[in-house]
C-alpha positions as CSV (number, residue, x, y, z in Angstrom):
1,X,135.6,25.6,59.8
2,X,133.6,22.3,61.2
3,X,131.9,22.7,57.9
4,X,131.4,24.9,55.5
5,X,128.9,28.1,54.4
6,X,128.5,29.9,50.7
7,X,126.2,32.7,51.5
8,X,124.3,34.4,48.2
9,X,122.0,38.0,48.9
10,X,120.1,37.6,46.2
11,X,118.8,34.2,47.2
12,X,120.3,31.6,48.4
13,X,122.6,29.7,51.4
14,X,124.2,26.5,51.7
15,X,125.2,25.2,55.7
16,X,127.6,22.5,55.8
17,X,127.9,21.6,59.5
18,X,127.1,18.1,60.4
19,X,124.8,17.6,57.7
20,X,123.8,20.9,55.2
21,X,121.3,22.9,54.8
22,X,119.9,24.6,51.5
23,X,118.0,27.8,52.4
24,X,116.4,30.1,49.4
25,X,114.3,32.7,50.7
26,X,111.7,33.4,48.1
27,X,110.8,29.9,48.4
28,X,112.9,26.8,49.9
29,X,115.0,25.1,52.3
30,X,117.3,21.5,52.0
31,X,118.1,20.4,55.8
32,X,120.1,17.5,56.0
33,X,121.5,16.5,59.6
34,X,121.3,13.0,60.8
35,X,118.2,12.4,57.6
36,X,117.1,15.6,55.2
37,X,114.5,18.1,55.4
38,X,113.1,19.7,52.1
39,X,110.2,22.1,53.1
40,X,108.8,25.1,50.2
41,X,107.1,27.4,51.5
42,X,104.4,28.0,48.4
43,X,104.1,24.4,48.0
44,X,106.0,20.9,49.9
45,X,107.4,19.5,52.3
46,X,109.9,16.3,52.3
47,X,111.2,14.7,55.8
48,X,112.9,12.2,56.0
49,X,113.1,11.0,60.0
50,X,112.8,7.7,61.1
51,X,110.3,7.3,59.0
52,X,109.7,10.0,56.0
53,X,107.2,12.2,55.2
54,X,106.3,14.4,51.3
55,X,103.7,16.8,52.2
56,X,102.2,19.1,49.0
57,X,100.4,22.0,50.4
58,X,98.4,22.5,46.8
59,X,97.9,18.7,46.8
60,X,99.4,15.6,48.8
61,X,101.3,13.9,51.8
62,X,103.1,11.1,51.5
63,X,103.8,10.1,55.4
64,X,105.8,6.9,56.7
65,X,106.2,6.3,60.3
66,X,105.8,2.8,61.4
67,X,103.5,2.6,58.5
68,X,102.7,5.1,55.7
69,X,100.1,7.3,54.3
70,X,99.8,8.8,51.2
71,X,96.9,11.8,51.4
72,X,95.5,13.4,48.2
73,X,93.8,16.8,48.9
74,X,91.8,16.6,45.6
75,X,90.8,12.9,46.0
76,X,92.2,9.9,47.7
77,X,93.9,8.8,50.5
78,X,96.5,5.4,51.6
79,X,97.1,4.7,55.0
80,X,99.1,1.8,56.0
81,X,99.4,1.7,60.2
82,X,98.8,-2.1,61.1
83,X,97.0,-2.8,57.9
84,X,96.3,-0.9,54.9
85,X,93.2,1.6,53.7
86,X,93.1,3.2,50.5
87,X,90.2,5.9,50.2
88,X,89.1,7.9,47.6
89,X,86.3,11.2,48.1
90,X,84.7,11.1,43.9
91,X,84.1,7.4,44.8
92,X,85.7,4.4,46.1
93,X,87.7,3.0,50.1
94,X,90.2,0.0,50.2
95,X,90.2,-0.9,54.0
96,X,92.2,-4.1,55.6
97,X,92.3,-4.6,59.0
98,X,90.7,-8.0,60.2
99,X,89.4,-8.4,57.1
100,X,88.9,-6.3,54.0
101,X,86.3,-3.3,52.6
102,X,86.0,-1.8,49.0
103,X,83.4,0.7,48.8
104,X,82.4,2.6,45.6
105,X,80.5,5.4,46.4
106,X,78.8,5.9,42.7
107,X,78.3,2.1,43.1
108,X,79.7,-1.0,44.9
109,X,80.6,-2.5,47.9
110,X,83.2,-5.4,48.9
111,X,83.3,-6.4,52.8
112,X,85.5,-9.2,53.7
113,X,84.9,-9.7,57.6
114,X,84.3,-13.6,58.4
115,X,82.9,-14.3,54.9
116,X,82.3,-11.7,52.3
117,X,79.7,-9.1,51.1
118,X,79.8,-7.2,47.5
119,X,76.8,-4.8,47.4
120,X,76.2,-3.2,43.9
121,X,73.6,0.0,44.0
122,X,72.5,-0.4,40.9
123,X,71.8,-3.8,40.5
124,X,73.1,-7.1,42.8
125,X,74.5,-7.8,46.3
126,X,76.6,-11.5,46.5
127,X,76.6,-12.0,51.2
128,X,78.6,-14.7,52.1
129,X,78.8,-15.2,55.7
130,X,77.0,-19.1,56.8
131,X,75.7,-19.7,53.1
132,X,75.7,-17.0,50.4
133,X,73.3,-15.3,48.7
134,X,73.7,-13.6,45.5
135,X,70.3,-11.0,44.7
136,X,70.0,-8.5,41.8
137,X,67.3,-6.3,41.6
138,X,66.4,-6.1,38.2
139,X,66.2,-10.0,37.9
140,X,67.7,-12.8,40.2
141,X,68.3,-14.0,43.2
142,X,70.2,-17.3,44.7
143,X,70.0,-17.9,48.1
144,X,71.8,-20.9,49.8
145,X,71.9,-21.4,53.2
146,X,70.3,-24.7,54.8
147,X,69.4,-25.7,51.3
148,X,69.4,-23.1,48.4
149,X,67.3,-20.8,45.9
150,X,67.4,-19.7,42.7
151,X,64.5,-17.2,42.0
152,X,64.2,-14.9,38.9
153,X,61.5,-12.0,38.9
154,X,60.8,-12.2,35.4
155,X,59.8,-15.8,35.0
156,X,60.9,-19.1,37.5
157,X,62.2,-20.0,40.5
158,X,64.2,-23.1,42.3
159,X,63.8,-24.1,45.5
């Protein structure tokens, strides 16, 4: 034979042709041709092409093509095409394209376009685009842009 076959009834086959192939019926199968194939049925998937993929059916996919993604069903996701973006449902996105973008849902924000934004809910935003301007809620804020500003709520201010 070209290759070679062991053949088990109660579970199990192995295929040796130009690659192999693992095949158990209650749950998975080993493929491996020119790259390897490992798919189970009750749970993942791993592919490995020209680029390679890991998907979890309870839980996550790992993909990588010309870039990669990594995709969390209970939570978060990384996707690297021409950039990168890391995001996350509870709370928080990583994105870089042009620029960059962190965002905390609960909280925060980071945008990195031509200057820079970081946005805090709670409390304080720092914008830098011309000038910057850093403002928080419960107190301060400094402002600069022609010329600049200092102003707190509770008790003084520069100008």
């Amino acid at each position: 034979d070209p290759g070679w076959t062991t053949d088990s009834d109660p579970g199990w086959t192995t295929d040796n042709d130009p690659g192999w192939t693992i095949d158990s019926g209650p749950g998975w199968t080993i493929d491996s041709d020119q790259e390897w194939t490992i798919d189970s049925d009750p749970g993942w998937t791993i592919d490995i092409g020209f680029g390679w993929t890991i998907d979890s059916d309870l839980g996550w996919t790992i993909d990588s093509d010309l870039g990669w993604t990594i995709d969390s069903d209970e939570g978060w996701t990384i996707d690297s095409g021409p950039r990168w973006t890391i995001d996350s449902d509870p709370g928080w996105t990583i994105d870089s394209d042009p620029g960059w973008t962190i965002d905390s849902d609960p909280g925060w924000t980071i945008d990195s376009d031509p200057g820079w934004t970081i946005d805090s809910d709670p409390g304080w935003t720092i914008d830098s685009d011309p000038g910057w301007t850093i403002d928080s809620d419960p107190g301060w804020t400094i402002d600069s842009d022609p010329g600049w500003t200092i102003d707190s709520d509770p008790g003084w201010t520069i100008d």
